[in-house]
C-alpha positions as CSV (number, residue, x, y, z in Angstrom):
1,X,18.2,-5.4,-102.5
2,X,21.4,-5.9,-104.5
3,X,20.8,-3.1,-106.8
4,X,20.2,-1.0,-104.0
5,X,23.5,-2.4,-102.3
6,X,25.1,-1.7,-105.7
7,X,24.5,1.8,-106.0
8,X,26.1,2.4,-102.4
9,X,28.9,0.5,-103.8
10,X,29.1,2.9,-106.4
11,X,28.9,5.8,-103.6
12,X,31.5,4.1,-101.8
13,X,33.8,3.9,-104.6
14,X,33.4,7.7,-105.2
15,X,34.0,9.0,-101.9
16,X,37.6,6.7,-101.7
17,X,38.3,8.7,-104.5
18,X,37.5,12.7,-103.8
19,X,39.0,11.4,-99.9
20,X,42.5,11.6,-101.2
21,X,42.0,14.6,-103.4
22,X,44.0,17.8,-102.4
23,X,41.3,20.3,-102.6
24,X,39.1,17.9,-100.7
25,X,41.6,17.5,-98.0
26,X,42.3,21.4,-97.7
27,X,38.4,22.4,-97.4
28,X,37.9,20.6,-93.4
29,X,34.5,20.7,-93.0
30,X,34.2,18.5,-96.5
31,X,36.9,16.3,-95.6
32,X,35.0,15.6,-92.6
33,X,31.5,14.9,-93.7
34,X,33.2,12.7,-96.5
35,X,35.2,11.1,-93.9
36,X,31.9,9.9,-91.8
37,X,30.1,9.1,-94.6
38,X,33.4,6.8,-95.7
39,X,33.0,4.8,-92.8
40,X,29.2,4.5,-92.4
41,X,29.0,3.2,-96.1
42,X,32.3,1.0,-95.8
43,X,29.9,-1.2,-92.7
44,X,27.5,-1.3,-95.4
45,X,29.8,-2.3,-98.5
46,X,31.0,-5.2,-96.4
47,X,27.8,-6.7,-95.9
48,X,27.1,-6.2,-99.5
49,X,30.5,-9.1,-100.0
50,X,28.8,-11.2,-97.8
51,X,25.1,-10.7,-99.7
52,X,27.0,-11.2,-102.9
53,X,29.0,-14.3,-101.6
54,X,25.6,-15.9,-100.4
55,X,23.4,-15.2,-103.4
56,X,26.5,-17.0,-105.6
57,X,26.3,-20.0,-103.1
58,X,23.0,-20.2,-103.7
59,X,23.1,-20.1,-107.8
60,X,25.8,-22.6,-107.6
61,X,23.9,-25.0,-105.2
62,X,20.7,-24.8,-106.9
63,X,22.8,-25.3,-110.6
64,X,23.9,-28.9,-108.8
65,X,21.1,-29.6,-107.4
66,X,19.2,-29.2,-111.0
67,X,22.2,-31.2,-113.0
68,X,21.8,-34.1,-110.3
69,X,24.6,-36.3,-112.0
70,X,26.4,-36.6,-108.7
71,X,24.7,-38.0,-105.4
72,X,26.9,-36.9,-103.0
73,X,27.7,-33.7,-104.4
74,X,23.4,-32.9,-104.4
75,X,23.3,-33.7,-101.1
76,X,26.1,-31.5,-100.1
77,X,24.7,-28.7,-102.2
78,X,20.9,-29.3,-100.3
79,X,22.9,-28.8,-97.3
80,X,24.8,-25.6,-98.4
81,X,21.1,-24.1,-100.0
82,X,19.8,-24.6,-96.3
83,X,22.3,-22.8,-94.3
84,X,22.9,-20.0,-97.2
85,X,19.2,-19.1,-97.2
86,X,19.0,-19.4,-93.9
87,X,22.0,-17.1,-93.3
88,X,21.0,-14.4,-96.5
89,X,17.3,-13.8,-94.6
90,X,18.8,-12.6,-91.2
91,X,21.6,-10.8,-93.4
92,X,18.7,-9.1,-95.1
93,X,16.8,-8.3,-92.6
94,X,20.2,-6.8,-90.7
95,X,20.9,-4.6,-93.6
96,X,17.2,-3.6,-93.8
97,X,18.3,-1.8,-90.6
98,X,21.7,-0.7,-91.9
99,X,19.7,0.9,-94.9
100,X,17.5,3.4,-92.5
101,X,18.5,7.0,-93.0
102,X,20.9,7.8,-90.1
103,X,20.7,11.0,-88.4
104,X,23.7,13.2,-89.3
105,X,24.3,14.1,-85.8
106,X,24.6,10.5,-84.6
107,X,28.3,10.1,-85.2
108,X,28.9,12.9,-83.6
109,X,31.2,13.2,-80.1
110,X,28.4,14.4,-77.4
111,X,28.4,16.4,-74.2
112,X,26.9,15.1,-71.6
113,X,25.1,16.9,-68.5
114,X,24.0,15.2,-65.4
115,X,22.1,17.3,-62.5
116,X,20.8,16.3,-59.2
117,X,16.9,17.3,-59.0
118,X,14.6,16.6,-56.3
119,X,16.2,14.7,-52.9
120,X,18.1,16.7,-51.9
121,X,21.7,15.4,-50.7
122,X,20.8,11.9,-52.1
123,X,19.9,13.5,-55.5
124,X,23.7,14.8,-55.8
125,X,24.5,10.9,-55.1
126,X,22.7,9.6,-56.9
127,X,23.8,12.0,-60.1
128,X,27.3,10.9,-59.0
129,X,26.2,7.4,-59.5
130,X,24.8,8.2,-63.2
131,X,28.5,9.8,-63.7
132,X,30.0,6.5,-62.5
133,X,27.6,4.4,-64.7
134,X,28.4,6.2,-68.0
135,X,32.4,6.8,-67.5
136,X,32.4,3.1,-67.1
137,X,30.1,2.3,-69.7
138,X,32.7,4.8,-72.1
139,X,35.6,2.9,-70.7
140,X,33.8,-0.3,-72.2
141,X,33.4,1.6,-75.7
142,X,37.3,3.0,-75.4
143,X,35.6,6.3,-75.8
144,X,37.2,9.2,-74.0
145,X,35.9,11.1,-71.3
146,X,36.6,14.7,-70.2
147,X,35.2,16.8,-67.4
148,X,33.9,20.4,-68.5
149,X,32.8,22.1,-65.0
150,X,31.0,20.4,-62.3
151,X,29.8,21.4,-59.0
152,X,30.2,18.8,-55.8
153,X,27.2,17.5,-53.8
154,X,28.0,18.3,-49.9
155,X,27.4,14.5,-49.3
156,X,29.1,13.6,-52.0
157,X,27.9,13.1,-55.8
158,X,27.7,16.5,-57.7
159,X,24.6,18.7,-58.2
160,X,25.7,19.6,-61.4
161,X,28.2,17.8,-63.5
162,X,29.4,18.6,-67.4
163,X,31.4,16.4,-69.6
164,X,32.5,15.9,-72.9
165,X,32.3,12.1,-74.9
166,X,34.2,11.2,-77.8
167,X,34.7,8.1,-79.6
168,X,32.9,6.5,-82.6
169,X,29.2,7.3,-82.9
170,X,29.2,8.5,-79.7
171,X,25.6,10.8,-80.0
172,X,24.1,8.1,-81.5
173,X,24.3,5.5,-78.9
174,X,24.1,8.1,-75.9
175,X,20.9,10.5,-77.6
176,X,18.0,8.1,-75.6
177,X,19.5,8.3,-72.6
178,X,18.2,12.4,-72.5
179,X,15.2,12.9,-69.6
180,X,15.2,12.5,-65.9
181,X,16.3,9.4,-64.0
182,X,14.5,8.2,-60.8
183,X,16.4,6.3,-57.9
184,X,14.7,4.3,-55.4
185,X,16.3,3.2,-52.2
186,X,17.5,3.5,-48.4
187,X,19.7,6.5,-48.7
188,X,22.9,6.6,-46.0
189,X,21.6,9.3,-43.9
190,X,17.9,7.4,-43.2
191,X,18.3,6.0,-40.0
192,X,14.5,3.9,-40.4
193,X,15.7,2.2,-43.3
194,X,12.6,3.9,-45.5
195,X,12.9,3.8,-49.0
196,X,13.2,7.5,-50.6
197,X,12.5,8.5,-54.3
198,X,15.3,11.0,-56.2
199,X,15.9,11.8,-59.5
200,X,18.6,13.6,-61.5
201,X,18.3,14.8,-65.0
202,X,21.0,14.0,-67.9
203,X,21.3,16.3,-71.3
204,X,23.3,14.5,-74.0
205,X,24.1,17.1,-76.5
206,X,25.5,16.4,-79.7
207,X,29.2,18.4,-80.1
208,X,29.4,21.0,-82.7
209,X,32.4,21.6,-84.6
210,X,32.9,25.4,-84.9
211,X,31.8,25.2,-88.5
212,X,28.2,23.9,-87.0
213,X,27.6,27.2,-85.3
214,X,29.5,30.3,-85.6
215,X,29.7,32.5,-82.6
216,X,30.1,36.0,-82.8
217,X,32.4,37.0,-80.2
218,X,30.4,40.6,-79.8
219,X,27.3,38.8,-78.9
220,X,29.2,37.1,-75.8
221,X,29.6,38.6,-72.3
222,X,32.4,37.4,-70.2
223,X,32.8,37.2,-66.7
224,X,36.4,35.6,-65.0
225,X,36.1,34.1,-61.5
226,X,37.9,32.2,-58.6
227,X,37.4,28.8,-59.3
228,X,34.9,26.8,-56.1
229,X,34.5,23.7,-54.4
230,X,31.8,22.0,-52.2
231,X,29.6,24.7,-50.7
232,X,31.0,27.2,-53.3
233,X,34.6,28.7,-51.3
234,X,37.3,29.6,-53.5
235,X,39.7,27.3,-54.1
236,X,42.2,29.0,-55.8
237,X,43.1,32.8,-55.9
238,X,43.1,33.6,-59.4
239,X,40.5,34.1,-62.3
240,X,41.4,31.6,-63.6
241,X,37.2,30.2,-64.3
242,X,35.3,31.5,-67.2
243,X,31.4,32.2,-67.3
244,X,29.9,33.3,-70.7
245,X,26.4,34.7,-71.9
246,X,25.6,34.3,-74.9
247,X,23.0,37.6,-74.8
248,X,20.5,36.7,-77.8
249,X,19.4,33.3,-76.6
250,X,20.5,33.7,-73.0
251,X,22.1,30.9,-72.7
252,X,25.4,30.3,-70.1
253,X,28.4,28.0,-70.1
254,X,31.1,28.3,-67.4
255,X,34.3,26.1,-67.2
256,X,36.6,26.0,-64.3
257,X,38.1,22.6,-64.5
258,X,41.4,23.8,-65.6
259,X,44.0,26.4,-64.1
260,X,44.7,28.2,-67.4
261,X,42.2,30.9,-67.7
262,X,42.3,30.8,-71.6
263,X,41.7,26.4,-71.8
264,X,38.8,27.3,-69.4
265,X,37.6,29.9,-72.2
266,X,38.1,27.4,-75.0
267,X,36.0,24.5,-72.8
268,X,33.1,27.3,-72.3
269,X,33.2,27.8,-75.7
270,X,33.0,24.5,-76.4
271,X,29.9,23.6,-74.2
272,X,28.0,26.5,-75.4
273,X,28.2,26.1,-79.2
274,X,27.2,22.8,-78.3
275,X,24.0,24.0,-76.4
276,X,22.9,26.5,-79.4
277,X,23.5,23.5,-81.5
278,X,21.1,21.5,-79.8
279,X,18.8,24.1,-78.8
280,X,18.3,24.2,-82.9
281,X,18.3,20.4,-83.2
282,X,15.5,20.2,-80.5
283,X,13.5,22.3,-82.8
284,X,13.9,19.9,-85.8
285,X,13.4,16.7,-83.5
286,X,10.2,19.0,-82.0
287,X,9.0,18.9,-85.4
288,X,9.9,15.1,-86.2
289,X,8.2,13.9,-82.8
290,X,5.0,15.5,-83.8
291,X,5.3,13.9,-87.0
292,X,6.1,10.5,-86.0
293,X,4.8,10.3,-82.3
294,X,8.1,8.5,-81.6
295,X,8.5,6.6,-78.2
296,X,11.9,7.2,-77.6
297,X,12.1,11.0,-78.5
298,X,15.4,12.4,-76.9
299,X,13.9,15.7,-77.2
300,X,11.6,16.0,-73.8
301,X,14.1,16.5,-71.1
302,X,11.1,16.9,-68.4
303,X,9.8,12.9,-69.2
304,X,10.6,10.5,-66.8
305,X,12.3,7.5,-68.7
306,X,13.9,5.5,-66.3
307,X,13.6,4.2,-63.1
308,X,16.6,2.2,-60.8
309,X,15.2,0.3,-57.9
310,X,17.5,-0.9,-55.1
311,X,15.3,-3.2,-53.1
312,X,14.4,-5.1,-56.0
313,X,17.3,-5.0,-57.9
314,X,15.6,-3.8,-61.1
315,X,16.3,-1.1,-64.0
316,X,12.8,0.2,-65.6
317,X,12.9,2.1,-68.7
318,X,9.7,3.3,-69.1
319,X,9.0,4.3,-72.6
320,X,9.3,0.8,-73.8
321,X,8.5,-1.0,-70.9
322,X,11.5,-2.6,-70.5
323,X,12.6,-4.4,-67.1
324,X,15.8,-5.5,-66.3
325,X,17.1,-7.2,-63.0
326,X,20.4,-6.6,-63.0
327,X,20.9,-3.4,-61.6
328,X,24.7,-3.7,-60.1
329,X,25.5,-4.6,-63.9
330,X,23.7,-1.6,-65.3
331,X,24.7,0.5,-62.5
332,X,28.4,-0.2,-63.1
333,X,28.0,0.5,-66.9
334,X,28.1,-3.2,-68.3
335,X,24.6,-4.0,-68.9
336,X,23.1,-0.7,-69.7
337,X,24.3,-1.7,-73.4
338,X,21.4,-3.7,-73.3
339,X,19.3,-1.0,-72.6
340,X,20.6,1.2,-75.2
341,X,20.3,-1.7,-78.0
342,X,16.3,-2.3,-77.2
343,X,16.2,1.8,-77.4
344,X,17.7,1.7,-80.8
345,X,15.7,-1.5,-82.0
346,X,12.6,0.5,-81.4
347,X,13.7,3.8,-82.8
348,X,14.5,1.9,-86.1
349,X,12.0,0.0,-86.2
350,X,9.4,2.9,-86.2
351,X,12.3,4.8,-88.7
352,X,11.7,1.6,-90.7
353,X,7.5,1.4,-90.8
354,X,7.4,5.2,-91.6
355,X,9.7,4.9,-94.3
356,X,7.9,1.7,-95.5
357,X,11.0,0.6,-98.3
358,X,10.2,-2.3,-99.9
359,X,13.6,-4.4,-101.2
């Protein structure tokens, strides 16, 4: 493992370098990708110290322990082997995981798109509540949030909601949390008190720079509206929101969140290079997901992955068969970090048997 640990050291050590150089610094997207890698292989280098630190404890314990002039000083150094191997197998087995490949896009700022699907008025709740749960759960991370368009529920919630995530590693930690939602509980309106099922459906799309995907402006139609509120009236008189098609793919992106006509643009821009982005990237993980029959593909945005029951208090994510009852927790965005570290566990895991590295 040390040799391996070495030659990221030696990786490390190269990228501190070109990071200051001028023609690095003038060429963006280089700077960038140098910049991410920077601090995915710094988490790495430090561990390496403590490896190192360890395996010298070690030596020197086991040199005492073979000399064994000095009583006292074997029995400390028997003590000091015990806790260093002790500590140097769980280090190992921690940078094991720090060693998998990680996808590129995982340190990427995401958008994220949460829309009420079957139950009606309790649907748009219940996708306001998934907005709650992952603003707060941002808030927790001191990652940033930003509203791109939405669309209110006219009980409250939104039918459609659009916003943007950034922050540290933001795709990464957000990716599983793609595929629709299921709620079930007394909804305000039931006057019987009988439990009703809704779901909503959440997109996390990873956010591409404009040197991800370049957009030609002739391929684009634009349309300028008056911006609307619950039940679609206009709420303000000018065309101020922008709607654009992006005519090969068909895709749409419409931003009215702002008053200035050309930041709406911008923010429609925004959100659709990130949705031809992904639409590629779902290809790739298409391909990967056939390859590796993962169990927490982000990829099928149909599956039904989790489900949040009221009467009993519980959170059920149903690709690993994980059970949780702490719902108010998870529902308020503390817990769900849980959730989200048992998602990763198994995706590396699986990375980790496929790639089957031997240290």
């Amino acid at each position: 493992m040390l040799s391996r640990l070495n030659s990221i050291k030696q990786r490390f050590d190269e990228i501190s370098d070109l990071i200051i150089q001028p023609n690095i610094i003038a060429d963006q997207k280089r700077y960038i990708e140098l910049n991410r890698d920077y601090k995915e292989l710094k988490k790495i280098v430090d561990k390496r110290e403590e490896y190192v630190r360890l395996t010298n404890n070690i030596k020197e314990a086991e040199e005492i322990i073979a000399d064994g002039s000095d009583t006292e000083m074997v029995e400390m150094a028997k003590m000091e082997l015990e806790e260093s191997k002790e500590k140097i197998k769980l280090l190992e087995e921690e940078i094991r995981f720090m060693l998998i490949p990680k996808d590129p896009e995982d340190s990427k700022n995401a958008m994220m798109e949460i829309r009420a699907g079957t139950g009606g008025d309790e649907a748009s709740i219940f996708a306001g509540d998934l907005y709650r749960m992952y603003t707060k759960y941002c808030e927790s991370k001191c990652w940033k949030t930003q509203v791109m368009d939405l669309n209110e529920g006219t009980a409250g919630g939104f039918k459609e909601i659009i916003f943007e995530i950034t922050g540290e590693d933001v795709y990464g930690a957000l990716k599983f949390e793609a595929g629709v939602h299921r709620v079930q509980r007394v909804p305000q309106t039931e006057t019987q008190g009988r439990v009703h099922t809704s779901a909503a459906t959440v997109m996390v799309l990873p956010e591409a720079e404009e040197f991800d995907v370049d957009i030609d402006m002739n391929d684009l139609r634009i349309d300028y509206f008056c911006s609307s509120g619950p039940g679609g009236q206009s709420v303000n008189t000018t065309k101020s929101a922008v709607r654009l098609t992006h005519i090969p793919t068909g895709l749409v992106a419409q931003c009215q969140d702002q008053k200035s006509q050309h930041k709406n643009k911008d923010k429609a821009l925004q959100v659709l290079r990130s949705r031809l982005y992904e639409m590629e990237l779902a290809k790739k993980n298409e391909a990967d997901a056939a390859r590796r029959n993962s169990m927490v593909s982000s990829g099928d945005r149909s599956a039904k992955i989790r489900t949040y029951n009221y009467s009993q208090g519980r959170v059920t994510d149903h690709r690993i068969g994980l059970t949780l009852y702490d719902l108010d927790n998870i529902v308020n965005g503390g817990d769900i970090q849980k959730i989200i570290d048992e998602l990763q566990l198994v995706n590396n895991t699986e990375k980790l048997k496929e790639s089957g590295e031997v240290f």
